[in-house]
N, C-alpha and C positions, 0 to 999 in steps of 0.2 A: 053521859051516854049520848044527849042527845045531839051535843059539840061534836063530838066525833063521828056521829056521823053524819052530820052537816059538814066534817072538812071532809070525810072522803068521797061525798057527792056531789063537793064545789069544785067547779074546772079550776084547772092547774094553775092559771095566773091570782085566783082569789086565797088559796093555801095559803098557809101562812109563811113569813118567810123565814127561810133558815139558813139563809146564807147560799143556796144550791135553786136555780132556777128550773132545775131537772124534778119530771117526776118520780116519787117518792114508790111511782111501784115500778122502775125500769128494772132492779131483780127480779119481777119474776117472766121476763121473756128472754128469747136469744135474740144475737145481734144477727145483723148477716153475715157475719163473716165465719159465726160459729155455726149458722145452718147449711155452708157452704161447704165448711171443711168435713164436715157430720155426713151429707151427698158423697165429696168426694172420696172419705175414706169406705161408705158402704158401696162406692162402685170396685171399687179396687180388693174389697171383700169376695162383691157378687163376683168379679171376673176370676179370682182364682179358683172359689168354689164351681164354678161355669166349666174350669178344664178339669177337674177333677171328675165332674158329671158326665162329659163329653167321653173323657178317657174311656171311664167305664163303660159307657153306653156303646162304642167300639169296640171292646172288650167283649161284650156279650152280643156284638152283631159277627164276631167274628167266629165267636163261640157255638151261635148257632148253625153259620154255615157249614162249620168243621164238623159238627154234630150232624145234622140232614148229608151232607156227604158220606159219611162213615155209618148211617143207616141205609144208605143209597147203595153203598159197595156191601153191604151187607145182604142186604135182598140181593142185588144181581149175583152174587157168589151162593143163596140161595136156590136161586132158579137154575142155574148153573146145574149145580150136585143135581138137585133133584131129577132135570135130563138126565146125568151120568148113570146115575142111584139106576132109575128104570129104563134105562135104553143102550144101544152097541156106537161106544165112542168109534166114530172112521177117523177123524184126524183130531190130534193132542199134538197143537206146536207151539211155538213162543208167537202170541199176537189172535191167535185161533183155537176155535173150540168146534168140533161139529160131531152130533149126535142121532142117530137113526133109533128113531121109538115111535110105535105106533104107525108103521107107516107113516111118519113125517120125519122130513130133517132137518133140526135145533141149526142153526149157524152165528157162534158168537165170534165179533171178533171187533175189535176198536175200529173208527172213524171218525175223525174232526172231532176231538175231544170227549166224544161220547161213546159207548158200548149199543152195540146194535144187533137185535136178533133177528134175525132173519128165519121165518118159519113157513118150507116150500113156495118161496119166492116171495114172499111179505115183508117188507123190512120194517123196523123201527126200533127207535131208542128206547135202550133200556134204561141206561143211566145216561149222567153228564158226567160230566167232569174228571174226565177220565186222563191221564196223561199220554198224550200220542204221540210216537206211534208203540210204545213198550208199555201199553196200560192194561195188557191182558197176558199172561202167561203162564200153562199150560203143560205140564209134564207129567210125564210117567213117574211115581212115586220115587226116590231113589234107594231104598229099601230094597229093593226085589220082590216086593207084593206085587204079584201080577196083577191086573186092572183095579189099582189103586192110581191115582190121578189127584196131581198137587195145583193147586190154580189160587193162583193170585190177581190181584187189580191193585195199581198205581195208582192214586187219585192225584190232579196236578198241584194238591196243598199240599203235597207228603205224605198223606196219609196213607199207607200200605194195608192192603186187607189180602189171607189166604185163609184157606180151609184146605181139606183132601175129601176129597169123594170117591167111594169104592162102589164098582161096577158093580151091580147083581147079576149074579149067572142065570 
């Protein structure tokens, strides 16, 4: 016991010889060449895994815009009815909505990609992203129900959103 381990805590020149001038523990490390290709194959890993991450992460930034737009056309087609529901629609056209309740007058009607109400001269946007200039449109039910009122919004991803809103007498 005690030989051995006086040979494996005598520097390498004093071992004994075996014919191999090399040390007797070069198996247990890597060379460079094998920590080299070891780097290179876990870059080539990380980078596909990298677009697969990306992919999805786009995926779900697209996902949410589409989503917050289609809640967005959702409330303005909302607020919408709800005018219609309690007030006396004066114009129902393609682009335009205008409502008389309360003594006040509702004016929907697209501008520069957005939906804009106008409330006795107050303007502002309702939504964005609206498709212009055919991102609002407006009609008398085609049925024959008299003040039934069909209203849709275009959003510029596609997405299509309508309801019908019936006038209260």
């Amino acid at each position: 016991m005690r030989m051995a381990l006086a040979s494996v805590l005598a520097p390498l020149w004093v071992l004994p010889m075996t014919g191999c001038t090399k040390s007797r523990f070069r198996g247990w490390g890597f060379s460079l060449l094998e920590l080299v290709l070891v780097l290179v194959i876990t870059g080539l890993v990380a980078m596909v895994a990298s677009r697969f991450l990306l992919s999805a992460l786009e995926a779900v930034s697209v996902s949410r815009e589409y989503e917050d737009q289609r809640s967005e056309a959702g409330f303005a087609l909302d607020r919408m009815a709800r005018e219609v529901r309690g007030g006396d629609v004066t114009a129902c056209e393609s682009g335009q909505l205008e409502v008389q309740r309360g003594g006040q007058t509702f004016l929907f009607e697209p501008d520069d990609g957005g939906l804009l109400l106008e409330v006795d001269g107050d303007r502002g946007v309702l939504i964005e992203g609206l498709a212009s200039p055919d991102g609002l449109t407006c009609e008398e039910a085609p049925w024959g129900i008299s003040d039934l009122y069909a209203l849709q919004l275009n959003m510029d991803s596609g997405y299509e959103a309508s309801t019908h809103a019936w006038q209260r007498p």
